[in-house]
N, C-alpha and C positions, 0 to 999 in steps of 0.2 A: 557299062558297069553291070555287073551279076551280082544278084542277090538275092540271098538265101532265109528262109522263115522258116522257123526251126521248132517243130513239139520232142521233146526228149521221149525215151522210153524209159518209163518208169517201172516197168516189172519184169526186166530180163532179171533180177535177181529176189525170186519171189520170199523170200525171208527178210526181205525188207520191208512187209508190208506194213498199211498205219493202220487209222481207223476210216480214214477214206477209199472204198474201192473205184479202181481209176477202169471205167470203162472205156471202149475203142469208140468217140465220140468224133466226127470230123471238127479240129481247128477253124470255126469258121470265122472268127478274127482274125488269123491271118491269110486268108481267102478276102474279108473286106482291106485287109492292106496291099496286099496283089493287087486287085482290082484298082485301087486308089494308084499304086505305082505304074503298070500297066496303062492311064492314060498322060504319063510320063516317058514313053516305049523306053523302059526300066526293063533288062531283061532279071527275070523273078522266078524263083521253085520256089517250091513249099513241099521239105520234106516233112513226115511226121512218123518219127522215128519211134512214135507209142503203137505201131502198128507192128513193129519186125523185135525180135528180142536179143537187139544188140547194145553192147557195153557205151559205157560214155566213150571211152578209148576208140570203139568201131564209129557209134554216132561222129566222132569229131573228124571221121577218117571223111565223111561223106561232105563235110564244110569246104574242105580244098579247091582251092582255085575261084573260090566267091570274094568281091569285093566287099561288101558288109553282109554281116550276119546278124539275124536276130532269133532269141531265142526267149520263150516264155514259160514261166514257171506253174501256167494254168489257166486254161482255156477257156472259151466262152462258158462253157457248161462247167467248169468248176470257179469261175470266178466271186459264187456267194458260198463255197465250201470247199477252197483251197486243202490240200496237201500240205497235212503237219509235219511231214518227215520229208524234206525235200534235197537230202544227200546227192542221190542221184541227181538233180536239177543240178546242184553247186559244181559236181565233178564235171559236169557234162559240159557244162556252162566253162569251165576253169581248164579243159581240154583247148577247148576250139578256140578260148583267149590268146592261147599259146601260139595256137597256129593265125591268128587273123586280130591283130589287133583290133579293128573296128568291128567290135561285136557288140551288140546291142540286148540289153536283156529287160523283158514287162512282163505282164501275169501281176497277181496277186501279193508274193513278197518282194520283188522289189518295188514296191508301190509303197509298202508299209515299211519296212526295211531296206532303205536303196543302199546309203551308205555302209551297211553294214557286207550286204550281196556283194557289191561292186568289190569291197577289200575281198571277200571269200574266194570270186571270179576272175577276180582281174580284167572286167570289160569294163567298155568305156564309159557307156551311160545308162541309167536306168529309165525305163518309161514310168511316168508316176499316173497311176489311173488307168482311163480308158488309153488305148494304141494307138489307134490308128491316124491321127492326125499327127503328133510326135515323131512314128516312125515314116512317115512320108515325109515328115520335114529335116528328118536325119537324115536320109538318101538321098534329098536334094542338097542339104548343105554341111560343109563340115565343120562350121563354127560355134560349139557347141554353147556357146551362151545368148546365143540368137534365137535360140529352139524354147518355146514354152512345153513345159510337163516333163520337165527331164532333172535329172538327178546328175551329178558327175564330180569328179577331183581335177580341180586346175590343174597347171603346171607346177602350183609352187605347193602340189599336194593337200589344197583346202578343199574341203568337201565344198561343192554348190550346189543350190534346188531353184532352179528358174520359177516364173508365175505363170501356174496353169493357166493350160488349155480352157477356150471355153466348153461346155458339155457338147458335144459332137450333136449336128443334126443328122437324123438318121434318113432325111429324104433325101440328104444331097450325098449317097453311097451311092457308089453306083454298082449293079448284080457282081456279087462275089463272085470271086474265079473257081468255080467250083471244079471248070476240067484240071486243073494243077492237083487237086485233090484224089487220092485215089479210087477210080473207078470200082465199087466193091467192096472197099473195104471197112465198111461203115454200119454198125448194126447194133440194133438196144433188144436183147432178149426178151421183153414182155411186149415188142412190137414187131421187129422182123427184122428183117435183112437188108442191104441196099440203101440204106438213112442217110438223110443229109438233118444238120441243124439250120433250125431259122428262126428270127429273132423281129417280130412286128411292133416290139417296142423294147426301150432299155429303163429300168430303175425300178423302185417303189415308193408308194407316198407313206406305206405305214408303218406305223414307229416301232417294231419289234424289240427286246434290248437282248436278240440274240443275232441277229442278221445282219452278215460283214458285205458292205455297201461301198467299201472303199474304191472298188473297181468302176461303181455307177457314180456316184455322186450324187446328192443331193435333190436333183429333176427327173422327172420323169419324161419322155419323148416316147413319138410313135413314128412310123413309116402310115405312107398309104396303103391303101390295100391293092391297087392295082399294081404299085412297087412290089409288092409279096406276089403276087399270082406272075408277073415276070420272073422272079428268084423261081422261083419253082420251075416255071414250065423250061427256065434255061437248064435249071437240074436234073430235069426232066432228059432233057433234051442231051446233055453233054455228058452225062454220069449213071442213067439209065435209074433213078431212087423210084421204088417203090413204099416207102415208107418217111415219115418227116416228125424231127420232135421242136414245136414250136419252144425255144428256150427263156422266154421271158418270163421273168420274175411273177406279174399276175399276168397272164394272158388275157383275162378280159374284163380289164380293169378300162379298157374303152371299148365299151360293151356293141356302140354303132358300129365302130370299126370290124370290127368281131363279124358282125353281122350282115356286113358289105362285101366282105371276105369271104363267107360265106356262099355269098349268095355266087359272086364272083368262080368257087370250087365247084359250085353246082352247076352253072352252067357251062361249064370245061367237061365234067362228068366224074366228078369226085376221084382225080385221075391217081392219088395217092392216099394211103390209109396214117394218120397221124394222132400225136399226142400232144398235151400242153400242160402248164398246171397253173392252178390260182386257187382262190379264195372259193370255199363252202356257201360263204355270202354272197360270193359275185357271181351266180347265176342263177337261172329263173329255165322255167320253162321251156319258153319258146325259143330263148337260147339256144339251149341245152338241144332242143328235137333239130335244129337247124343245125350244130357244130354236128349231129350225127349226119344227116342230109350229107353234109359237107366232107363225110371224113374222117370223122375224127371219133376212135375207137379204144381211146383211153385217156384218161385225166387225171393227175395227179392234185392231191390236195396234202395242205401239210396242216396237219391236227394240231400236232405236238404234244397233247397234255388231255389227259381226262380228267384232271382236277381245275375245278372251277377257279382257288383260289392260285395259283397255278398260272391257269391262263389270265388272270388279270395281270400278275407278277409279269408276266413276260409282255406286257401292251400286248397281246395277243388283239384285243378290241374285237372279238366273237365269241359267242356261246354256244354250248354244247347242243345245244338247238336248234341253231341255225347249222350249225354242222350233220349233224343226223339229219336234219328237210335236206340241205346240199347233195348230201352224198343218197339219200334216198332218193331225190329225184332225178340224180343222175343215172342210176339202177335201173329205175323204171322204164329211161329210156333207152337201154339198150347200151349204153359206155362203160366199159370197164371203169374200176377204178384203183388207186395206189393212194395211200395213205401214211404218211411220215408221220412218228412219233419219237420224242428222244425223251434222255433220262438224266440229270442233273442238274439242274438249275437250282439259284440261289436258294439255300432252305428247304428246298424237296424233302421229303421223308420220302423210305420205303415204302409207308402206306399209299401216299400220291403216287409214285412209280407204280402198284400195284393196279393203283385206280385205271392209268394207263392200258394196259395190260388190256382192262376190261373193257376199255369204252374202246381200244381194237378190236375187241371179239364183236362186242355189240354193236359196231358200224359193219363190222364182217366184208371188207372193202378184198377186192379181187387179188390186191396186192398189197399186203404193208411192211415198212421197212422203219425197222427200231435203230435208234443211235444215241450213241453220249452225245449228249451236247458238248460242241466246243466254242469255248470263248476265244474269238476269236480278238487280235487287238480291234481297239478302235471301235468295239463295240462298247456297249452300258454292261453288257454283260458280263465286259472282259474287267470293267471298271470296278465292279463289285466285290473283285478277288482282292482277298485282305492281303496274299503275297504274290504279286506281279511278275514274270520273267519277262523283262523289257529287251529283249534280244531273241525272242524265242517266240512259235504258237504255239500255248499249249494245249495239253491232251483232253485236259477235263477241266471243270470246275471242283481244286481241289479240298474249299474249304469244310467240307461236310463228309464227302465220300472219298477213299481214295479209287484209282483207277478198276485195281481189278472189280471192287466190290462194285461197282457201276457195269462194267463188262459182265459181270454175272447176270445184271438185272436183263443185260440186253442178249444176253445169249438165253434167259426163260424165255424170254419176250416172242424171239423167232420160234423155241422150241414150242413152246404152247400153243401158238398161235398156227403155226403151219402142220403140226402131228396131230393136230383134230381132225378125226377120220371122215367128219363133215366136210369138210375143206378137202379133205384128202380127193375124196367122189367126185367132189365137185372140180376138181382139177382135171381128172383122167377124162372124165365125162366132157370137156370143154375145150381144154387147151389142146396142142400137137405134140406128140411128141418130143420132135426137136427144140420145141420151145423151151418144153418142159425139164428137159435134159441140162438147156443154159441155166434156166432157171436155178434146179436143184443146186450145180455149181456154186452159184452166189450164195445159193443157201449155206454151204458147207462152209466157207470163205468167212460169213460173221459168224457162224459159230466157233469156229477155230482159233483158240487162243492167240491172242494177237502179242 
């Protein structure tokens, strides 16, 4: 049996873009389904067709001659900020149905929307949630209502949703196929070149009512640390990464772990330079000087809000204080940082937007990146809109502000914040050129009327 695991390309036709920018991130969910097939001697590729800028028409040319396919509508690294404009996925998806009836589709909207996907596609079942255990038990059996975490239309055309999976344990993966992956082709602009993604835990415990979790479920899980330092030194080994973006949710939200990990990179010799992100609150000192020891030369933190009353509205469950000591102490110690802030949420004024604004300048983080908020379903946040599209993700929250006037705020947001000639020095002076050159791209990308 041959089978196929499938990332679409999403910007061979760049006037489709949304408000999500889809970076060239490695699928490595389907690298943990490989792996899981692969001790089935399954013969298994993993194209990822977001790497070359071909059509859904060319993607589905590359499906032929596979016995199942699976194709996913967003990858590890976009499974808490899915793609609201997912055309290209549905054509892509509704191509290769054509040619391969057993085609399988997971990601983020057929999670939330299976029945709805599956009529758009014409595939045969959806994976609901996390992948990996579903799609290894649809390649071993073709009975589809034997299979827990699956979506599907009987024979007599009734839609069916089997009973989840239980939450996957993440010790019993075994090293993702990272050589099926492409050597190369794998790289985040404010880190480097040569990237693989790694994931030392899956979920979140805190209550945000803007963060779509539908992918994690409810638990949080961890791997060990000597399970990470093999992913790595295989990727090391098999793919040549120079660079590594830890993808979990809080990174070190199991702080010992963190720290065994650590110690673990250190004495290998900090053989890769990486990134992760979490909580302002969830680190300290000694931390913080050890993830450097270790590696780790950038951090992502997500602010969201300089208004106090603000962040209580969104369970945020942090204050602007503990955020200014976090991100101050990560400074000190020599870590880059990136800093997420959006704009709309329930009741916002202009003026809290503007507040935003400011408590970006005044955290002055290496990198920050403004966005509308999108409610996504299934979130509180998405529950609060007075008028629902129960078929659709939408773009914004639109009971206060419409789109564009939000897209204003966040297009001052990048201009202000990155045309400070302060900032400006401090870029030339630091960063590399080439990096710089990515960078400015993405710059131009949000400000660009979308």
């Amino acid at each position: 049996m041959k089978v196929l695991l499938l990332n679409p390309c999403w910007d061979y036709q760049p006037n489709k873009k949304g408000p999500v920018y889809n970076r060239k991130f490695p699928p490595i969910e389907l690298a943990n389904i490989a792996s899981l097939l692969l001790e089935h001697n399954i013969d298994v590729s993993i194209y990822d067709a977001n790497l070359d800028n071909l059509s859904p028409e060319q993607v589905a040319m590359k499906a032929i001659g596979y016995d199942k396919i699976f194709i996913t509508s967003s990858t590890l690294d976009k499974w808490i900020c899915p793609n609201i404009n997912i055309e290209i996925f549905i054509q892509t998806a509704k191509r290769i149905s054509e040619i391969q009836k057993n085609t399988y589709l997971l990601g983020a909207h057929p999670t939330v929307f299976p029945a709805k996907i599956l009529k758009l596609t014409g595939a045969r079942a959806a994976i609901i949630s996390e992948p990996e255990l579903a799609a290894e038990e649809l390649v071993l059996n073709d009975e589809l209502s034997n299979i827990k975490g699956i979506g599907y239309f009987n024979s007599d055309g009734e839609y069916k949703q089997n009973p989840p999976n239980q939450p996957l344990d993440l010790r019993n993966l075994p090293i993702p196929a990272f050589n099926l992956l492409k050597k190369g082709g794998y790289y985040y602009e404010v880190l480097g070149d040569n990237m693989m993604v790694f994931e030392a835990s899956r979920g979140c415990p805190y209550p945000c009512i803007f963060c779509f979790k539908s992918m994690y479920g409810n638990s949080v899980r961890k791997k060990e640390p000597i399970q990470i330092i093999k992913e790595i030194e295989k990727a090391i080994e098999s793919n040549g990464i120079k660079t590594a973006y830890f993808m979990d949710l809080e990174f070190t939200i199991f702080k010992k772990n963190v720290a065994v990990l650590c110690d673990l990179l250190i004495e290998k010799g900090s053989p890769i330079k990486w990134c992760c992100q979490t909580r302002a609150d969830a680190v300290d000192k000694d931390l913080l000087k050890k993830m450097k020891q270790a590696g780790c030369v950038l951090i992502h933190y997500g602010v969201e809000t300089g208004s106090n009353r603000i962040m209580k509205l969104i369970n945020k469950n942090i204050t602007k204080e503990k955020i200014i000591n976090g991100i101050k102490l990560t400074k000190e110690l020599g870590i880059d940082t990136a800093c997420f802030f959006m704009f709309g949420f329930p009741s916002e004024t202009k003026e809290e937007m503007e507040e935003t604004i400011a408590f970006a300048k005044e955290l002055n983080p290496t990198y920050a990146s403004f966005h509308i908020a999108i409610p996504y379903p299934s979130t509180e946040f998405y529950n609060n809109m007075r008028e629902k599209d129960y078929d659709n993700f939408p773009s914004h929250f639109a009971d206060e502000f419409n789109y564009d006037e939000l897209f204003d705020i966040e297009r001052k947001a990048f201009l202000t914040y990155y045309l400070r000639l302060s900032y400006i020095i401090d870029r030339l002076r630091h960063a590399k050129l080439s990096s710089l050159w990515k960078q400015f791209k993405i710059f131009l990308w949000y400000i660009k009327k979308q």
